[in-house]
N, C-alpha and C positions, 0 to 999 in steps of 0.2 A: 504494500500500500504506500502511495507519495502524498505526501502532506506539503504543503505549502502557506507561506504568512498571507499570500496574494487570492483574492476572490477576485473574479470577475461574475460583471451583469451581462443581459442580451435586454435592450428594448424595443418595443417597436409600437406605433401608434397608429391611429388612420382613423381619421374621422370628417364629416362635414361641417366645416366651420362659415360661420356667417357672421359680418362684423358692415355695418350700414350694408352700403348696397353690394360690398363685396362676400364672395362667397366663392368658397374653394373646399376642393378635396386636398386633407392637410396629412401627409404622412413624415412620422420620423424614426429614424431609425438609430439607434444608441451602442454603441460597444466600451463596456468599460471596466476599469480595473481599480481595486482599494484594496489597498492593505490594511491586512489584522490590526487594530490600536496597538502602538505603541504607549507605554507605559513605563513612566519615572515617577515612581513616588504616587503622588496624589494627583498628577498631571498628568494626561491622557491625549494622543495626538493622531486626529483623522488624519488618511493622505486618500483618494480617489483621483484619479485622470479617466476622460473617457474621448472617445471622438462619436462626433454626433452630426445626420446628415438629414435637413427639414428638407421637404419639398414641398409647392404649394402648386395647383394645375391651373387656378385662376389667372397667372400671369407664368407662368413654366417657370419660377426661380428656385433655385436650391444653394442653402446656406449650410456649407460646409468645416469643419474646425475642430477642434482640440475643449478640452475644457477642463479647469485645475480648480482641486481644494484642499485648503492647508487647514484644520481647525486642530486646537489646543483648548482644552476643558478644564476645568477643575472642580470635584465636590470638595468644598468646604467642611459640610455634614453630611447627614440625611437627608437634608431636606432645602439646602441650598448650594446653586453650584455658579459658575462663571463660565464663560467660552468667550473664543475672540480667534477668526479668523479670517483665511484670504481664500477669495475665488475669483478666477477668472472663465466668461465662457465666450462662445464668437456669437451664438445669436443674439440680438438686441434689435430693438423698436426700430433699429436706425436699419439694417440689413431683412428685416421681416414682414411679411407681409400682412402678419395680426400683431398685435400687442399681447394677446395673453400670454400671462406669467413669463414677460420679457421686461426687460430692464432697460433704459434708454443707455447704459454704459455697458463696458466690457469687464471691469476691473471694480471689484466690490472688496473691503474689509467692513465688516461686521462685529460689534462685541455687545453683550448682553449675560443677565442676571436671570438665574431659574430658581422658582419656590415652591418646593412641595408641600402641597395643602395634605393630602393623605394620598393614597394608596391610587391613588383615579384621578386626582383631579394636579394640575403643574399649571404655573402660569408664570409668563418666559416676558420680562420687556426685553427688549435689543435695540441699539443703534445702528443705522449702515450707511458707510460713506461711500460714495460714488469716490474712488482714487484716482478716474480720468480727471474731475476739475476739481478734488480737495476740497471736496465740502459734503455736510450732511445731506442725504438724499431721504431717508426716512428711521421713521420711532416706531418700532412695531409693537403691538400686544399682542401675546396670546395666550390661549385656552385650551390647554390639552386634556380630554376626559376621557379615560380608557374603559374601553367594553369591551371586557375577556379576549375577543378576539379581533375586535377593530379599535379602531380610536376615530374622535371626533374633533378637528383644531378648528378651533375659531379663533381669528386675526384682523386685528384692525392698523390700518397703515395707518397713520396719525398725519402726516404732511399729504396725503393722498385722499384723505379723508374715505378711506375704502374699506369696507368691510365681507370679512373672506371666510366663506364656511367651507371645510373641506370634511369628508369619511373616508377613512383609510382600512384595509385593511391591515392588521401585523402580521410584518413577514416572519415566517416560522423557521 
């Protein structure tokens, strides 16, 4: 048996997206690689790369690239922890032909505080600077409530004034 520190994902997406009068069949396709946390102490560090290829058929464009994350963690206690990272990915607002869950930059750092209320319920503020122009880009909250086998966040962008419900399954 070969064991390895290195997991990789497979993704892939395809759906009909509709945004004003545009409307397109949106596929993307994901390949990527994360290593097992490293561990110093009480300090914990993601590393993930992936390459990632959108296509949209309403205008034929495909947005091709690389994509990096650097996150560093810490629990404090039980029940409260720190993170503070770097990502960088190639889609953005500026290369896409929808906006959702796109970012108008490439280059993100990120840090924020998590507080665990009990066993179900975590609520995370964070910061995140856009690093292309050196300033804050958003304050986000959220609301992690775990159901045995999914989870439920809810997130409010604060400078965006937007509010984001998601259900997730957990990956097993």
């Amino acid at each position: 048996v070969c064991s390895s520190d290195l997991n990789y994902d497979l993704k892939y997406e395809i759906g009909h997206w509709r945004s004003g009068s545009t409307s397109s069949t949106h596929q993307k396709y994901e390949v990527g690689l994360t290593r097992d946390p490293l561990v110093f102490g009480r300090y914990v560090m993601l590393l993930h790369t992936s390459y990632t290829v959108t296509k949209e058929s309403a205008d034929d464009s495909t947005v091709r690239g690389m994509n990096y994350d650097a996150v560093l963690g810490r629990e404090f206690d039980k029940r409260t922890a720190a993170y503070a990272g770097y990502h960088y990915t190639k889609n953005t607002t500026q290369n896409s032909l929808f906006d959702y869950d796109n970012d108008d930059y490439s280059r993100k750092f990120e840090t924020g505080m998590s507080y665990r209320l009990d066993d179900k319920n975590r609520f995370v503020v964070g910061l995140e600077f856009n690093t292309d122009k050196g300033k804050l880009a958003d304050v986000d909250y959220y609301w992690f409530h775990d159901l045995h086998c999914s989870q439920i966040i809810m997130r409010y962008r604060e400078k965006r004034d937007k509010f984001e419900a998601h259900w997730q399954f957990t990956p097993w």
